[in-house]
PDB file with one MODEL, atoms N, CA, C and O in Angstrom:
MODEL        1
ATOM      1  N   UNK A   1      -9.621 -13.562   4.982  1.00  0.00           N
ATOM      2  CA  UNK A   1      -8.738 -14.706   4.995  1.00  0.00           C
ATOM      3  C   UNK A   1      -7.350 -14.273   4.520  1.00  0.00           C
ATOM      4  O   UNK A   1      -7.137 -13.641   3.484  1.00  0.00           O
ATOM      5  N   UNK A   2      -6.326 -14.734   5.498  1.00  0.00           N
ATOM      6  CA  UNK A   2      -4.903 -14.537   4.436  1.00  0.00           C
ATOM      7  C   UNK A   2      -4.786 -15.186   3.655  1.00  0.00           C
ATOM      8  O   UNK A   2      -5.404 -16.246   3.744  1.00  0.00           O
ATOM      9  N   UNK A   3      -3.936 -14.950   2.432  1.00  0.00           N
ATOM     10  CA  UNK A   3      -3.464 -15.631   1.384  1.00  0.00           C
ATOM     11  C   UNK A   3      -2.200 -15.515   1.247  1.00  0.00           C
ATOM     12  O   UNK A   3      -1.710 -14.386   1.210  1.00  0.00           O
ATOM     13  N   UNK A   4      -1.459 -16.570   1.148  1.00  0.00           N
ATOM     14  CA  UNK A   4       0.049 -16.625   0.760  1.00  0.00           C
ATOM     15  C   UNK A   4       0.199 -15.856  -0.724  1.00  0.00           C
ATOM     16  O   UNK A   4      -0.327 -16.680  -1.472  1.00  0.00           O
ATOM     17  N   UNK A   5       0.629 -14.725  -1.565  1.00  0.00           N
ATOM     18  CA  UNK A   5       0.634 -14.877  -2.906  1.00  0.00           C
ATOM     19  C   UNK A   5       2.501 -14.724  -3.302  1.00  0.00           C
ATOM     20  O   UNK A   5       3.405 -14.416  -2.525  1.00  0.00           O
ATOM     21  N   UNK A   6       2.569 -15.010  -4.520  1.00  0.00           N
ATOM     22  CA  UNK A   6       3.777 -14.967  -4.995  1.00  0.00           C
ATOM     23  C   UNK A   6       4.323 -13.805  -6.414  1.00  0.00           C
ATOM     24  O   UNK A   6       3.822 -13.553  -7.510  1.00  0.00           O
ATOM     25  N   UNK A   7       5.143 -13.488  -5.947  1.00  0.00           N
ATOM     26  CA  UNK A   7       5.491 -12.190  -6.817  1.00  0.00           C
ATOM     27  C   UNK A   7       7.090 -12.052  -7.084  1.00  0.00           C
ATOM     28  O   UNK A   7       7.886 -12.119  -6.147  1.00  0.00           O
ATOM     29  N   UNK A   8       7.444 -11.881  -8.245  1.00  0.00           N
ATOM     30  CA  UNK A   8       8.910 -11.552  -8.832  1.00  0.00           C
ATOM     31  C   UNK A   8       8.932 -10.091  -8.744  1.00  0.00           C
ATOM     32  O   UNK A   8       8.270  -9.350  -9.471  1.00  0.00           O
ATOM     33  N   UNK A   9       9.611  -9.771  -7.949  1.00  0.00           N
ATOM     34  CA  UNK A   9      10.555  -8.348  -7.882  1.00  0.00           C
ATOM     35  C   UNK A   9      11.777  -8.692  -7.898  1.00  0.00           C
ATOM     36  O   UNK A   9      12.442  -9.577  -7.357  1.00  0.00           O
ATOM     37  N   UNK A  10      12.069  -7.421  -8.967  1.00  0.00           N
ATOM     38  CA  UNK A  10      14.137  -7.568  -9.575  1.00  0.00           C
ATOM     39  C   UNK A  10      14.258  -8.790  -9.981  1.00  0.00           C
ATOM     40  O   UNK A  10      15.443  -9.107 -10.078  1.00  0.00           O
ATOM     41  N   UNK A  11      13.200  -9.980 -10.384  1.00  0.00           N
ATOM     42  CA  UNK A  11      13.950 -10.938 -10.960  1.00  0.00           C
ATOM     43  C   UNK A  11      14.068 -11.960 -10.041  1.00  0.00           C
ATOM     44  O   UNK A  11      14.221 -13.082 -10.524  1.00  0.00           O
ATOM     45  N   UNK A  12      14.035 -11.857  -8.783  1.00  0.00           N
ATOM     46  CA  UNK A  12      13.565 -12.859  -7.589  1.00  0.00           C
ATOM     47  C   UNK A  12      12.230 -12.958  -7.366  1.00  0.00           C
ATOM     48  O   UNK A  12      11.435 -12.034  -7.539  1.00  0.00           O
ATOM     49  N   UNK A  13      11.905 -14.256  -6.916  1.00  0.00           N
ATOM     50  CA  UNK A  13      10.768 -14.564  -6.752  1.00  0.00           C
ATOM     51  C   UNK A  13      10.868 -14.551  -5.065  1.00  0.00           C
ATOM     52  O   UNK A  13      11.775 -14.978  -4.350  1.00  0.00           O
ATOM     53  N   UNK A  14       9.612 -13.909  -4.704  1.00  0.00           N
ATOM     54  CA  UNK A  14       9.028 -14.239  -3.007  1.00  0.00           C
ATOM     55  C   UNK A  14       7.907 -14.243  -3.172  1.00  0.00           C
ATOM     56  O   UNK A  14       7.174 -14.480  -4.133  1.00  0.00           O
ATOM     57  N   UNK A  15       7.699 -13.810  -1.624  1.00  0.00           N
ATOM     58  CA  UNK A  15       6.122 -14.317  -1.658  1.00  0.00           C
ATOM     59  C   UNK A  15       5.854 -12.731  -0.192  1.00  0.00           C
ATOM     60  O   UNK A  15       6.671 -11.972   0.330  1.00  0.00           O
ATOM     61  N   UNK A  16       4.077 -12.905  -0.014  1.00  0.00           N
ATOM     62  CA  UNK A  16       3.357 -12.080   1.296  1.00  0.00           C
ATOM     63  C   UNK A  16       2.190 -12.861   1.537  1.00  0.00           C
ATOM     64  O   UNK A  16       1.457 -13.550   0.829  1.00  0.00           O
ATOM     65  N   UNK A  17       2.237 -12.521   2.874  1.00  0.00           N
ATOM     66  CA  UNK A  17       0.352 -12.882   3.089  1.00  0.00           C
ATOM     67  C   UNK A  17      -0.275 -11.441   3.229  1.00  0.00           C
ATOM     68  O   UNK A  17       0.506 -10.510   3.425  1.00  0.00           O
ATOM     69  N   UNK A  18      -1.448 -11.222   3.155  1.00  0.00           N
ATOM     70  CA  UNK A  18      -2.152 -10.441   3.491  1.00  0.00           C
ATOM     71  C   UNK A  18      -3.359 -10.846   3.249  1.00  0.00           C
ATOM     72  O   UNK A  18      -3.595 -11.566   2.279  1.00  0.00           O
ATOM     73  N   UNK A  19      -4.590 -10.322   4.357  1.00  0.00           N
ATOM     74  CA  UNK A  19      -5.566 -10.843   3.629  1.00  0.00           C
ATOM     75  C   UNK A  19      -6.205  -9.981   2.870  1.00  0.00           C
ATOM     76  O   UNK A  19      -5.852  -8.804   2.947  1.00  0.00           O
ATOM     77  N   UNK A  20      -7.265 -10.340   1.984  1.00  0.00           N
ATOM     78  CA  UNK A  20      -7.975 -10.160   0.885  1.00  0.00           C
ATOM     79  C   UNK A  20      -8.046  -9.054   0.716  1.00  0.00           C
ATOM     80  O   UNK A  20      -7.560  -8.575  -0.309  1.00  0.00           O
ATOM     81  N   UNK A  21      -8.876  -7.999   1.963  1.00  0.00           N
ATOM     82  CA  UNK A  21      -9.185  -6.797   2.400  1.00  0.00           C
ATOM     83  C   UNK A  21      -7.898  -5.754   1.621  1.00  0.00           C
ATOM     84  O   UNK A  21      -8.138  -4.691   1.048  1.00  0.00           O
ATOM     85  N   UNK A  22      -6.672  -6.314   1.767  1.00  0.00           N
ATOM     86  CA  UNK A  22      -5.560  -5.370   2.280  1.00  0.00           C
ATOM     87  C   UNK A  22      -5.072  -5.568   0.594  1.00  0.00           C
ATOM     88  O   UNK A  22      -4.675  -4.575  -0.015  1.00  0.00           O
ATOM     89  N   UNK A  23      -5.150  -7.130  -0.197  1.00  0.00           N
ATOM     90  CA  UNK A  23      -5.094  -6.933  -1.468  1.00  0.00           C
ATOM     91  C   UNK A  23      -5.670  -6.331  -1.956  1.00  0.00           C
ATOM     92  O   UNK A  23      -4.991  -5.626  -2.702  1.00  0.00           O
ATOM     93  N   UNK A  24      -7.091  -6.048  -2.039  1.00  0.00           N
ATOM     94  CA  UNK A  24      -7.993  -5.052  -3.060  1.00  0.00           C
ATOM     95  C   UNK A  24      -7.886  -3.846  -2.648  1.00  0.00           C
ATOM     96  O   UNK A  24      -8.516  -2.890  -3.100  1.00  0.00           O
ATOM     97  N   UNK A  25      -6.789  -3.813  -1.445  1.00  0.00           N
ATOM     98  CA  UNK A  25      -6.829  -1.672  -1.520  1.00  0.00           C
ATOM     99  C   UNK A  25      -5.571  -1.695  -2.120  1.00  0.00           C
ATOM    100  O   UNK A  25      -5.287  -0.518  -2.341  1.00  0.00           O
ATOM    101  N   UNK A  26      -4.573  -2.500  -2.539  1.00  0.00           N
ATOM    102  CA  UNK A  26      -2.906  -2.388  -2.458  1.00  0.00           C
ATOM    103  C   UNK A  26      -3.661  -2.236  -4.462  1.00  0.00           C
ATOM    104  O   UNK A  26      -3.724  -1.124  -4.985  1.00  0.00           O
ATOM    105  N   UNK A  27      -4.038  -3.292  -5.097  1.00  0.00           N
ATOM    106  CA  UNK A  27      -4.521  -3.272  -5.949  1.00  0.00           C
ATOM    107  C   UNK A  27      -5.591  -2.061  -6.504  1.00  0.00           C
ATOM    108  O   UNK A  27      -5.532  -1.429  -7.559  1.00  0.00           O
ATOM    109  N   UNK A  28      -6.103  -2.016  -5.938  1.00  0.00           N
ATOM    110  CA  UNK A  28      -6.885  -0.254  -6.580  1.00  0.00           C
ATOM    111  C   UNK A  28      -5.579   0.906  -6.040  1.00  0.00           C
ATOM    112  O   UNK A  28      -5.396   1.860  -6.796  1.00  0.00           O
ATOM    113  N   UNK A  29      -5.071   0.857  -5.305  1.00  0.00           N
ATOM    114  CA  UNK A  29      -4.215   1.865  -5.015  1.00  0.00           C
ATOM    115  C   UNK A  29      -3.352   1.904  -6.444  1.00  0.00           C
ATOM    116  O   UNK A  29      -2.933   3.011  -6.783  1.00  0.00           O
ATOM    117  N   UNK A  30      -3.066   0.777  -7.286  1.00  0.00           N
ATOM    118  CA  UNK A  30      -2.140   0.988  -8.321  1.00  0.00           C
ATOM    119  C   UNK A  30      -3.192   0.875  -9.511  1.00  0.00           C
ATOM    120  O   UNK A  30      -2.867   1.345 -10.601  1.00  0.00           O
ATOM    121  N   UNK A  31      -4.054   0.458  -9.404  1.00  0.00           N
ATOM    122  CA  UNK A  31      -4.650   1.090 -10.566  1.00  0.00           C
ATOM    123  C   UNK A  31      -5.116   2.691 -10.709  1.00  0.00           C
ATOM    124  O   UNK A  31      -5.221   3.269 -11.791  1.00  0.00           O
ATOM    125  N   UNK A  32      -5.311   3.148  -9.715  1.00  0.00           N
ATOM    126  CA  UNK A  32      -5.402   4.531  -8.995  1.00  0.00           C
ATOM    127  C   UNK A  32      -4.463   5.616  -9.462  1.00  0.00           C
ATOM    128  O   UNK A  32      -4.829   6.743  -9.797  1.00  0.00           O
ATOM    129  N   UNK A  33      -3.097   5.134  -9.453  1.00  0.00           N
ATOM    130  CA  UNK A  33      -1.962   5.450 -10.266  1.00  0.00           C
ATOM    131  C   UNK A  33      -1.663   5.290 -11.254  1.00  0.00           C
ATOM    132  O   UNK A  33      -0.990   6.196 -11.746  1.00  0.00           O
ATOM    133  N   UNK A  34      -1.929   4.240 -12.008  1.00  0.00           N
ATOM    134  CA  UNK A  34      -1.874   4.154 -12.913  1.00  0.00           C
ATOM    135  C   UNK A  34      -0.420   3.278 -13.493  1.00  0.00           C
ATOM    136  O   UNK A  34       0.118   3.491 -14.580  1.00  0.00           O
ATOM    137  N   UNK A  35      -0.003   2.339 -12.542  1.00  0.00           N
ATOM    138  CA  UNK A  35       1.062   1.310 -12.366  1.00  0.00           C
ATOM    139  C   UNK A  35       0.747  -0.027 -12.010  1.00  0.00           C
ATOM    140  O   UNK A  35      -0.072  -0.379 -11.161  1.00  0.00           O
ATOM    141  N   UNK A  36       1.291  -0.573 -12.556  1.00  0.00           N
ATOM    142  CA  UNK A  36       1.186  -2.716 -12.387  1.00  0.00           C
ATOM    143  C   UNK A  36       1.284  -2.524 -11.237  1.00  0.00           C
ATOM    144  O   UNK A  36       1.720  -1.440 -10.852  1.00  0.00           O
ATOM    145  N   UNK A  37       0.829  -3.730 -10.138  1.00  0.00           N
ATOM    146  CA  UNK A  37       0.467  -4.293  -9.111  1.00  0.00           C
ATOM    147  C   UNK A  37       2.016  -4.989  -8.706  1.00  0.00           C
ATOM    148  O   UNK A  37       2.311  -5.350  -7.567  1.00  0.00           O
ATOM    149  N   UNK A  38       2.461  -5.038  -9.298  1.00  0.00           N
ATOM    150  CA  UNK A  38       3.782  -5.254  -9.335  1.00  0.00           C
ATOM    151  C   UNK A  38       4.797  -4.053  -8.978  1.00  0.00           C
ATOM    152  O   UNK A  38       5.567  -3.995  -8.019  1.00  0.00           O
ATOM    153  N   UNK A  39       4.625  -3.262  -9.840  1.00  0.00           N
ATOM    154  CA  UNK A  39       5.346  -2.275  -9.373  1.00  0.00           C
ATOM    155  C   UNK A  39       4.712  -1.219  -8.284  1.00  0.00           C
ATOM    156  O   UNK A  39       5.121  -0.068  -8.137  1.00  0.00           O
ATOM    157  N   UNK A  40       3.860  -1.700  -7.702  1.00  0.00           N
ATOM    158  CA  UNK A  40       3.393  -0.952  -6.588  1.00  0.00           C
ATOM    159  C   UNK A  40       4.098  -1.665  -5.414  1.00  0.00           C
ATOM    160  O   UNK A  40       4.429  -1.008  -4.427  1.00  0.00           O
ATOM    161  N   UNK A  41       4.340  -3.011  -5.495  1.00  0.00           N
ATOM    162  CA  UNK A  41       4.692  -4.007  -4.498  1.00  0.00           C
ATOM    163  C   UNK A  41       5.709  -3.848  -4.669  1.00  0.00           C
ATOM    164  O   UNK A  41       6.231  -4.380  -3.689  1.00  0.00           O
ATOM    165  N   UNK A  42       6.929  -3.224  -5.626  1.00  0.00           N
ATOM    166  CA  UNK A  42       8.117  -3.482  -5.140  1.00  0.00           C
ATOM    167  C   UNK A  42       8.539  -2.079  -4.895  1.00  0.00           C
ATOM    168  O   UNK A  42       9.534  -1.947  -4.182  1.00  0.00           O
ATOM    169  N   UNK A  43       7.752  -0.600  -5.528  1.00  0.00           N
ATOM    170  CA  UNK A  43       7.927   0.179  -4.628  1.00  0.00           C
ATOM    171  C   UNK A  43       7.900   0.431  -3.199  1.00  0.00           C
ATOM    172  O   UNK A  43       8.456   1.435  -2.754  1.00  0.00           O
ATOM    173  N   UNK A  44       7.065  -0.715  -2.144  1.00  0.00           N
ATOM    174  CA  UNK A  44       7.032  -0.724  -1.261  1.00  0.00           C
ATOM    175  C   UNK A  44       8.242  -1.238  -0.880  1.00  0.00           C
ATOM    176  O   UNK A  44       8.999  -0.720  -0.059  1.00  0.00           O
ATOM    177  N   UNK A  45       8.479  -2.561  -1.655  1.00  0.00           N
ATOM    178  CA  UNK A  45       9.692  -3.232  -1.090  1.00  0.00           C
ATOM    179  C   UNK A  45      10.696  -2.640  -1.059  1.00  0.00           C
ATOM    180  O   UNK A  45      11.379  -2.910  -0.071  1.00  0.00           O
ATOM    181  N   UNK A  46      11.166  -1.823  -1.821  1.00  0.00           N
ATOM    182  CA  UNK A  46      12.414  -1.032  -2.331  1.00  0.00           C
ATOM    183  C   UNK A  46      12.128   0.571  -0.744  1.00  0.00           C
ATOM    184  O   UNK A  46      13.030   1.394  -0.583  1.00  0.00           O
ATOM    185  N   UNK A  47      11.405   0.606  -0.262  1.00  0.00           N
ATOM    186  CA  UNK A  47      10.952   1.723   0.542  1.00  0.00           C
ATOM    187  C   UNK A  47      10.966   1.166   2.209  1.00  0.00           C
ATOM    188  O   UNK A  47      11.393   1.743   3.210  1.00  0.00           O
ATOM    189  N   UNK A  48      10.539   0.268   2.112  1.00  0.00           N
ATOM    190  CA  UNK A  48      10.792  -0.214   3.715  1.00  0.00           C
ATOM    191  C   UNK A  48      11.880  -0.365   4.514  1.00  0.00           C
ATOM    192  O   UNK A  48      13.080  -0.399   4.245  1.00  0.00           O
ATOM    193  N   UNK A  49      11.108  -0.473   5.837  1.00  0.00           N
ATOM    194  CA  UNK A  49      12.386  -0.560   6.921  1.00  0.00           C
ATOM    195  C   UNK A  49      12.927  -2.111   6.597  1.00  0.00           C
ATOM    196  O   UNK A  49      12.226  -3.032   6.180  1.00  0.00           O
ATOM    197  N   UNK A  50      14.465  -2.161   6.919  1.00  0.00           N
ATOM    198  CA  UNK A  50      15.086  -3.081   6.845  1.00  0.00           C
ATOM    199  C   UNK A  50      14.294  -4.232   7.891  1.00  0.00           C
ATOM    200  O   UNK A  50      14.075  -5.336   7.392  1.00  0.00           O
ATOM    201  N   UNK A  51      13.948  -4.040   9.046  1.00  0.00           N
ATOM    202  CA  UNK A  51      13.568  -4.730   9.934  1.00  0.00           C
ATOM    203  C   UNK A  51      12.095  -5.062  10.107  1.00  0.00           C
ATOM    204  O   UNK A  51      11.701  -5.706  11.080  1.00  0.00           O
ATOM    205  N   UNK A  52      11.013  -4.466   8.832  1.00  0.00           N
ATOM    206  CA  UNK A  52      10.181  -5.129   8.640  1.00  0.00           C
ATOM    207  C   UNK A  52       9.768  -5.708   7.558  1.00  0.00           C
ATOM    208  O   UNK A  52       9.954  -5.195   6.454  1.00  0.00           O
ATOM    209  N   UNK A  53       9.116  -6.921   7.736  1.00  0.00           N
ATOM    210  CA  UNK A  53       8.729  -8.083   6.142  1.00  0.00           C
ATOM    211  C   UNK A  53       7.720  -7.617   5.468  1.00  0.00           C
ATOM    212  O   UNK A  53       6.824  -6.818   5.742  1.00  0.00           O
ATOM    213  N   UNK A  54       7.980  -8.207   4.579  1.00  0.00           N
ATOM    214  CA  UNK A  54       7.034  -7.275   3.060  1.00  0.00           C
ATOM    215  C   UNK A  54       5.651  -7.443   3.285  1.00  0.00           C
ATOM    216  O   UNK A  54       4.890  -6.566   2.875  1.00  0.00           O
ATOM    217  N   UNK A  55       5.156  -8.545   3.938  1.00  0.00           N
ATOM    218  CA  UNK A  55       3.535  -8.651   4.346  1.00  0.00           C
ATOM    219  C   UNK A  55       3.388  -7.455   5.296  1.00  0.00           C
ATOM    220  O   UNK A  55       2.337  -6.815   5.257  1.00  0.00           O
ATOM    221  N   UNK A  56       4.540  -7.043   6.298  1.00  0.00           N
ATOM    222  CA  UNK A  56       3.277  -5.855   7.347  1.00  0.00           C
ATOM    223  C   UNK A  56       4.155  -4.900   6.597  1.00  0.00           C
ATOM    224  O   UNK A  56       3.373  -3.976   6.375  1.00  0.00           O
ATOM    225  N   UNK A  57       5.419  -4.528   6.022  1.00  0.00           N
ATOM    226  CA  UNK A  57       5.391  -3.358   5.517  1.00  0.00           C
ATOM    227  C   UNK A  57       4.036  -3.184   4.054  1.00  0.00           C
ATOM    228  O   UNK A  57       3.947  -2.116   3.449  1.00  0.00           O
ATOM    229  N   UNK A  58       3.488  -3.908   3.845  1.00  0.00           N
ATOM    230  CA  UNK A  58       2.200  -3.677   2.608  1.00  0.00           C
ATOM    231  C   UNK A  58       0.980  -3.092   3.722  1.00  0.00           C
ATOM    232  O   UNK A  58       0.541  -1.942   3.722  1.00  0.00           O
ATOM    233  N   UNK A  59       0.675  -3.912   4.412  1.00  0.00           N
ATOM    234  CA  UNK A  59      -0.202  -3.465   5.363  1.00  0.00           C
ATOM    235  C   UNK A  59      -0.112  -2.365   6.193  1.00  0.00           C
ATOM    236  O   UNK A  59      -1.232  -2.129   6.648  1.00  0.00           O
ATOM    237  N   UNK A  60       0.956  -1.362   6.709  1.00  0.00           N
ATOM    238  CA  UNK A  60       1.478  -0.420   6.869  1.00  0.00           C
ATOM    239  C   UNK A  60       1.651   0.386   5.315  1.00  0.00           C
ATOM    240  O   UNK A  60       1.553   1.575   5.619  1.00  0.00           O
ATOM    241  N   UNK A  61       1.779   0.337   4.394  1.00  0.00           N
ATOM    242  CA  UNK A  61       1.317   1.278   3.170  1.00  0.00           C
ATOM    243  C   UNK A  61       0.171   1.280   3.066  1.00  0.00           C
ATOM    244  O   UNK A  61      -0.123   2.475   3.105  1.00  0.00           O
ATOM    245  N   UNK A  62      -0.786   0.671   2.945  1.00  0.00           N
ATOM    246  CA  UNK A  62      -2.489   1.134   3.423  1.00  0.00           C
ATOM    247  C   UNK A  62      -2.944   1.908   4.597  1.00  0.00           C
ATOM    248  O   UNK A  62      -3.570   2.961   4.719  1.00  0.00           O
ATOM    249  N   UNK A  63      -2.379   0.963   5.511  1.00  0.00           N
ATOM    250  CA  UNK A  63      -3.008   2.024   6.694  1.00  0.00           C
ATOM    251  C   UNK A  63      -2.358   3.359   6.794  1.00  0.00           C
ATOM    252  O   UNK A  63      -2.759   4.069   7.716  1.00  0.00           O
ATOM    253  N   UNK A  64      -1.425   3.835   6.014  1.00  0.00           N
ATOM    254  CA  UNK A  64      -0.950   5.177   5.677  1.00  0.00           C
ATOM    255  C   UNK A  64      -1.462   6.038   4.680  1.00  0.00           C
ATOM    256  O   UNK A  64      -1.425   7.261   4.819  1.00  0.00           O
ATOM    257  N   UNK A  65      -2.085   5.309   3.373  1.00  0.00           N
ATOM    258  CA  UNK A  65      -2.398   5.435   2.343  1.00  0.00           C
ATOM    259  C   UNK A  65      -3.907   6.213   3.038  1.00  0.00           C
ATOM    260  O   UNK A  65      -4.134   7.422   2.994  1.00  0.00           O
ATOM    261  N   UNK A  66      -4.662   5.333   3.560  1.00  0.00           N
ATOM    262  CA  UNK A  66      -5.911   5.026   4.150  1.00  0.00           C
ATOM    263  C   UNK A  66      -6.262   6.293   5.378  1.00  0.00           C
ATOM    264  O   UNK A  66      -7.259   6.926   5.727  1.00  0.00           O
ATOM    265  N   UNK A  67      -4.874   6.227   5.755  1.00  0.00           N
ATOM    266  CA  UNK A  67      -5.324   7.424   7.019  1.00  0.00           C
ATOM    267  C   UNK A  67      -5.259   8.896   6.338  1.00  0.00           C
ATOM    268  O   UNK A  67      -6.016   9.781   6.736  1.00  0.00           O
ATOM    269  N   UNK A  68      -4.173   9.158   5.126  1.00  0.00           N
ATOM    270  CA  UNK A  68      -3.750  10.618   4.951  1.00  0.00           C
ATOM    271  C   UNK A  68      -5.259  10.961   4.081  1.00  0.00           C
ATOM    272  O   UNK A  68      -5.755  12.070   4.279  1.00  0.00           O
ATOM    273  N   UNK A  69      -6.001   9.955   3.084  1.00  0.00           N
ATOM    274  CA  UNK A  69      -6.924   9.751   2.699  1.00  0.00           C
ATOM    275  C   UNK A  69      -8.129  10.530   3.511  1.00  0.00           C
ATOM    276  O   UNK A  69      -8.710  11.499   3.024  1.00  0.00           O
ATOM    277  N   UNK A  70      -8.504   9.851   5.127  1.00  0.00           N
ATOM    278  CA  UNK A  70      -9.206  10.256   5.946  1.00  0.00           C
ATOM    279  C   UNK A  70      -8.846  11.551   6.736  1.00  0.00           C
ATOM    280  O   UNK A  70      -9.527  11.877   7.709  1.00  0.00           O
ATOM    281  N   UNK A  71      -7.606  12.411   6.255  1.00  0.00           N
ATOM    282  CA  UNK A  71      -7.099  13.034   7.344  1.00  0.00           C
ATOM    283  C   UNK A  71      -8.275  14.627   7.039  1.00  0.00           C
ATOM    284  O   UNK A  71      -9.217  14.502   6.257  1.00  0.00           O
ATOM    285  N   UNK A  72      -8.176  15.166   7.323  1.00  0.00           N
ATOM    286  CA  UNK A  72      -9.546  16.413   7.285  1.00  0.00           C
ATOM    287  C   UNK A  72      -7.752  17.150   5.829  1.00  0.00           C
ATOM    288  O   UNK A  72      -6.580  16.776   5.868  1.00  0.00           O
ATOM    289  N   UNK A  73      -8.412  18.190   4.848  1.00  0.00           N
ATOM    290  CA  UNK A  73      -7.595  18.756   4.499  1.00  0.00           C
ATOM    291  C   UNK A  73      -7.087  20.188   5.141  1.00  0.00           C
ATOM    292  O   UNK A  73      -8.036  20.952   5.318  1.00  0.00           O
ATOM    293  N   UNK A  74      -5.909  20.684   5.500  1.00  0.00           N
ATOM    294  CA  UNK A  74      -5.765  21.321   6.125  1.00  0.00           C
ATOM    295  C   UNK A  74      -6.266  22.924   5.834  1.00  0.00           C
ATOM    296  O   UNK A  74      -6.665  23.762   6.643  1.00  0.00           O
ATOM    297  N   UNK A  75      -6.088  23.019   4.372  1.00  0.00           N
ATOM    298  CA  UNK A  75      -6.942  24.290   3.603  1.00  0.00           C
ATOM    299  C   UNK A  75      -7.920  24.487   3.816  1.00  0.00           C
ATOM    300  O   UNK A  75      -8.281  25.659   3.913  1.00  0.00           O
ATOM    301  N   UNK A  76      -9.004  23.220   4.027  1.00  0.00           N
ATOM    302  CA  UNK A  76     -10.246  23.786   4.378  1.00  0.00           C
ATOM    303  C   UNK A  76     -10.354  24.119   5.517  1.00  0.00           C
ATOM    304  O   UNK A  76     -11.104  25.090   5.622  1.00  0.00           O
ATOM    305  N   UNK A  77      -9.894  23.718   6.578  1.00  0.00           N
ATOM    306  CA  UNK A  77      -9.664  23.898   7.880  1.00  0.00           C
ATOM    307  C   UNK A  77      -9.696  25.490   8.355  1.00  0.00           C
ATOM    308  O   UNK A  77     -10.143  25.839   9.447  1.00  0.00           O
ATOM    309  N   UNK A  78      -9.191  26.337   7.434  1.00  0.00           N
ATOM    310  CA  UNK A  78      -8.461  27.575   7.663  1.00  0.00           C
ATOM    311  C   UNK A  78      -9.556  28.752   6.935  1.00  0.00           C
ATOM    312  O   UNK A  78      -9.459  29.971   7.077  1.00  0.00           O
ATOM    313  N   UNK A  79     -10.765  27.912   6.008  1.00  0.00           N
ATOM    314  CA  UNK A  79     -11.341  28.911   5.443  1.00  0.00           C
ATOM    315  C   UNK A  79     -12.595  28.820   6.858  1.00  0.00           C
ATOM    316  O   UNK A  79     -12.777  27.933   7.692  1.00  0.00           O
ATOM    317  N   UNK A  80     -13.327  30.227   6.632  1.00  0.00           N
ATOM    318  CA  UNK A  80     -14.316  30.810   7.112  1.00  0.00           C
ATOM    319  C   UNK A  80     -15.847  30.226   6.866  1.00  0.00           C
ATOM    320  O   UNK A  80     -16.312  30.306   5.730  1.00  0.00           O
ATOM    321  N   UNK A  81     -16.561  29.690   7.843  1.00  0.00           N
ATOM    322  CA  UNK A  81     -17.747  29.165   7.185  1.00  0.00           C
ATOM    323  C   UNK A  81     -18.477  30.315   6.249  1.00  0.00           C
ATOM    324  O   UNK A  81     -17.990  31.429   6.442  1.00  0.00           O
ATOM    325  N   UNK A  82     -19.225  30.290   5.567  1.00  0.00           N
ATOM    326  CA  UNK A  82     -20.831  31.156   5.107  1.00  0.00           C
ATOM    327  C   UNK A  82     -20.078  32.315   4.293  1.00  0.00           C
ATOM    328  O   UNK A  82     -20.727  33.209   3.750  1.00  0.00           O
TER     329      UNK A  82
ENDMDL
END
C-alpha cells in the first residue's frame, strides 16, 4: 500500500509516498549505516535529479542500493575455482 508520510528536511516540512515495501528497505538501509531515517531521506534529497520527486527519486535509491547488493562481486569473478 502507499502511504503519504511527512518529513522536515532543512527545516521545511514535505511529504513522499512510497509504499511500505520501499519504507522498510529505505529504513534498514539507515539503520545499516548507522544514520536517522531522516538523514538518509535528505541525503537522497540533497542528491537527486532536479527533475525527479522525492517519492521515485527514494524508490530509485533502493532499486540501486538493491541491485549493486545483487550484483555478483567482481573479485570473485577473477579467482580460479578448486
Amino acid at each position: 500500500m502507499i502511504r503519504k508520510r511527512s518529513i522536515t528536511l532543512r527545516g521545511h516540512r514535505t511529504s513522499f509516498s512510497v509504499e511500505d515495501e520501499f519504507l522498510a528497505e529505505l529504513q534498514e538501509m539507515a539503520t545499516a549505516r548507522g544514520i536517522s531515517f531522516a538523514a538518509l531521506i535528505a541525503e537522497v534529497d540533497e542528491n537527486r535529479a532536479t527533475s525527479a520527486n522525492l517519492s521515485s527519486a527514494l524508490r530509485l535509491y533502493v532499486l540501486a542500493y538493491l541491485r549493486k547488493a545483487a550484483a555478483p562481486d567482481a573479485s570473485d569473478a577473477s579467482r580460479s575455482p578448486g
